[in-house]
C-alpha positions as CSV (number, residue, x, y, z in Angstrom):
1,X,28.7,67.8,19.7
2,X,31.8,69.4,21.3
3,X,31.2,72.2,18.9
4,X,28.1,72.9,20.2
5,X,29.2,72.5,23.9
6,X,31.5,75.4,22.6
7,X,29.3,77.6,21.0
8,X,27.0,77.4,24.0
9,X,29.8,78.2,26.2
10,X,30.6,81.4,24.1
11,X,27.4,82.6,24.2
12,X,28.0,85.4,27.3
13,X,30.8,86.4,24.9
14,X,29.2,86.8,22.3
15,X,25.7,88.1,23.5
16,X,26.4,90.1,26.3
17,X,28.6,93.2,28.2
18,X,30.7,92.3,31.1
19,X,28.1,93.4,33.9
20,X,25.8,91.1,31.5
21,X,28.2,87.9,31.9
22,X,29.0,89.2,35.4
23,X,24.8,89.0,36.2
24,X,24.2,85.5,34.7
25,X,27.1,84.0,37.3
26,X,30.4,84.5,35.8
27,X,32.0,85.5,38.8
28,X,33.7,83.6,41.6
29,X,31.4,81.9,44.5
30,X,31.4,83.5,47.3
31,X,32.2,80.4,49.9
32,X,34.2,77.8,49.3
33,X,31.9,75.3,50.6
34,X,29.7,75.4,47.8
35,X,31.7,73.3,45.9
36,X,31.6,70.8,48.2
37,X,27.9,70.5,47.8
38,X,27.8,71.2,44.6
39,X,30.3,67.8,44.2
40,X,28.3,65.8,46.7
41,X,24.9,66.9,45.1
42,X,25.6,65.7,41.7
43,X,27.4,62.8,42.6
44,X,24.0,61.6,44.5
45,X,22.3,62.9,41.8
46,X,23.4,60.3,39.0
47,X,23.7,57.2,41.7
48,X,19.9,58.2,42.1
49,X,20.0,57.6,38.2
50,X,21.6,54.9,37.8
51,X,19.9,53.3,41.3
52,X,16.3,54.2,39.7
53,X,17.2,52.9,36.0
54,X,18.4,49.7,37.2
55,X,16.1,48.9,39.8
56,X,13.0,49.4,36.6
57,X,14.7,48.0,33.9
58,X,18.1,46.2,34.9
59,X,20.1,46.3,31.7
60,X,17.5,46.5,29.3
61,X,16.6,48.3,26.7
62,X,14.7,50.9,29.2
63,X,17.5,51.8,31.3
64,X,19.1,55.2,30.7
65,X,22.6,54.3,31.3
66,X,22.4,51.6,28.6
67,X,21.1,53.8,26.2
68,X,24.0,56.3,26.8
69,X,26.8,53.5,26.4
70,X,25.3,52.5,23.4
71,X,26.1,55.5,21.9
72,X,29.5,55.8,23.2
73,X,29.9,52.2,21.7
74,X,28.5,53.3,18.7
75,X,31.4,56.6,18.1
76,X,34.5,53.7,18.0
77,X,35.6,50.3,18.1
78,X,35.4,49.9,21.7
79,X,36.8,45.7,21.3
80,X,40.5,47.0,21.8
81,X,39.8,48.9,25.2
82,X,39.7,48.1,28.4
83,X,36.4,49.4,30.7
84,X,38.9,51.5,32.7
85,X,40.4,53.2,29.0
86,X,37.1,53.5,27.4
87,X,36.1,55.1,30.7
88,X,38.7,57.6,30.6
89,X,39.0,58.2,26.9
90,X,34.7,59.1,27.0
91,X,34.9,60.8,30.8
92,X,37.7,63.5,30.1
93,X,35.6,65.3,27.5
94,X,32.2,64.8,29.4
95,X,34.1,66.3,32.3
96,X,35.0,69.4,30.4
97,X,32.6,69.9,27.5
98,X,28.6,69.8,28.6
99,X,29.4,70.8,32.2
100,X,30.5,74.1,30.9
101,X,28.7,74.7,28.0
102,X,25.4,73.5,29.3
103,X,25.3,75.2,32.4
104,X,27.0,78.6,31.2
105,X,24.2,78.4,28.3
106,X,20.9,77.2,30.3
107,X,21.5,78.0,34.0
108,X,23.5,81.7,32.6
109,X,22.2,83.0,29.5
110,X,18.7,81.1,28.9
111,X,17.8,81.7,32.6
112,X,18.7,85.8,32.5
113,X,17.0,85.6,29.4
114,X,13.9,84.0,30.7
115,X,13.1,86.2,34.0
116,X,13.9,89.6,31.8
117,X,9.9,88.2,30.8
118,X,8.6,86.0,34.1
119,X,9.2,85.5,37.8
120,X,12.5,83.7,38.6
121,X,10.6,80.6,39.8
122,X,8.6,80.1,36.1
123,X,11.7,80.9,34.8
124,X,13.5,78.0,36.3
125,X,11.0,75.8,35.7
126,X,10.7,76.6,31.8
127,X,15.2,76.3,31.7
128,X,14.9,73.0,33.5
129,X,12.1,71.2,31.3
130,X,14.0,72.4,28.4
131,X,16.7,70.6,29.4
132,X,15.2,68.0,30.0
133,X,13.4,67.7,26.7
134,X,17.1,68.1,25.0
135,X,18.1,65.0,26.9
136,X,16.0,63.3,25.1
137,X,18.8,62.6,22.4
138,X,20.6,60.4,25.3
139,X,17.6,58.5,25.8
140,X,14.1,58.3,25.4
141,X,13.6,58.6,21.5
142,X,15.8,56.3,19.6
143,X,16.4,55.8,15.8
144,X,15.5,52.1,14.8
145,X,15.6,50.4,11.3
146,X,11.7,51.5,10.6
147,X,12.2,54.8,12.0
148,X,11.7,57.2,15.3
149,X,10.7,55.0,18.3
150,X,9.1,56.8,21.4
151,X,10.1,55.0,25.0
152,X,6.5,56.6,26.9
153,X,7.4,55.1,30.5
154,X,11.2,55.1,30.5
155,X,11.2,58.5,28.6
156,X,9.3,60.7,30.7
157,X,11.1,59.1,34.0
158,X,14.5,59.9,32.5
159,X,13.1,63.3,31.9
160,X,11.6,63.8,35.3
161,X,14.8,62.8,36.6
162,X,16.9,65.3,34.0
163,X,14.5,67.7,35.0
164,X,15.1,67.5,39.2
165,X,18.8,67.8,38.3
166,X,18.7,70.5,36.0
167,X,16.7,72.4,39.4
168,X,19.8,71.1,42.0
169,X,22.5,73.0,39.3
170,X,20.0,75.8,39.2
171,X,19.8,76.1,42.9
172,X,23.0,76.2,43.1
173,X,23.7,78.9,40.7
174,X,20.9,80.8,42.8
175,X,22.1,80.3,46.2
176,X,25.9,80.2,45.4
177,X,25.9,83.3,43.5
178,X,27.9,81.9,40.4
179,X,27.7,79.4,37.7
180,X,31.0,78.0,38.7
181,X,29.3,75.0,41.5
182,X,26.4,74.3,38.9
183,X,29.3,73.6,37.0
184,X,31.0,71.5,39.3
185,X,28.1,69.8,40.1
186,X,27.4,68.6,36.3
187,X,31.0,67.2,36.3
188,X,30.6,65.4,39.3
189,X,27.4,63.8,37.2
190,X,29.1,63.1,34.3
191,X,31.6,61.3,36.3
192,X,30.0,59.3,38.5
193,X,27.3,58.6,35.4
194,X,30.1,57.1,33.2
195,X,31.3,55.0,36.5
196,X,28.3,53.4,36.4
197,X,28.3,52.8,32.7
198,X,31.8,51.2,32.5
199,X,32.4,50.2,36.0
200,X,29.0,48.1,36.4
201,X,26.9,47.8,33.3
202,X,29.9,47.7,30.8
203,X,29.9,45.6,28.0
204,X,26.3,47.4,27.2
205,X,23.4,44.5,25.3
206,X,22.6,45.5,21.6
């Protein structure tokens, strides 16, 4: 998966000129301030998450949040670590890797790419169900011992959710001028996200 991340976060480089890269975002925000909403934003953003996921299913098998430390439990043996190590050693890539990549890759290059062929609004709308359909893989479809199994109800929330913060990163890239708060705000996300996971719902049920 960091691979990926990686690849998607080369793909200005490898794609397109410097006024190219300098079009999708890659420059410097023009205020300050931005990152200060962009921080705030995404922080709210994943307590809304967590807040809507535990308030529908509590710490079942339909909540979100489970589903993601499931699969961190599921890279190592997490018996050995403390909540507060496990939260560090799976937060300081997720701080670094998908923020960039993701948003350099869907808010930069797949959004350019998109309103070279529709208006800038249908453009944003097509990047942001994409990724939430790609989010999918954190929750929503899971792999069981008969197969593929579909969560309807929990599924499409998680996506509707995915899919109102994929538009907060995008508005910020708009309004801001630059991928760089889009990309703070995705941090702040991923941070507060894996809070929840191992500060309140940590050890995750099988």
């Amino acid at each position: 998966m960091p691979a990926c991340f990686l690849l998607m976060a080369a793909t200005p480089w490898l794609l397109l000129d410097a006024a190219g890269r300098r079009r999708i975002g890659l420059v410097r925000s023009a205020a300050g301030c931005w990152y200060g909403w962009a921080l705030a934003g995404g922080m709210l953003a994943a307590l809304l998450c967590f807040a809507v996921g535990l308030a529908l299913f509590g710490i079942g098998h339909g909540n979100w949040y489970v589903t993601i430390g499931r699969s961190y439990a599921g890279m190592m043996d997490t018996s050995a670590f403390s909540p507060l190590m496990l939260h560090l050693v799976f937060t300081l890539p997720a701080l670094v890797f998908s923020p960039v990549g993701e948003e350099i890759f869907f808010r930069g290059v797949l959004q350019d790419a998109l309103e070279q062929r529709m208006s800038a609004h249908k453009a944003t709308a097509l990047e942001c169900a994409l990724f939430a359909v790609v989010h999918l893989c954190h929750h929503g479809v899971v792999r069981t011992a008969t197969g593929l199994e579909w969560m309807p109800l929990s599924a499409t929330l998680w996506m509707l959710l995915m899919f109102c913060t994929a538009w907060l990163f995008a508005t910020l890239r708009r309004r801001s001028g630059s991928l760089y708060p889009a990309i703070a705000a995705h941090m702040a996300f991923n941070g507060v996200m894996n809070g929840a996971i191992f500060g309140v719902l940590w050890p995750v049920p099988v």
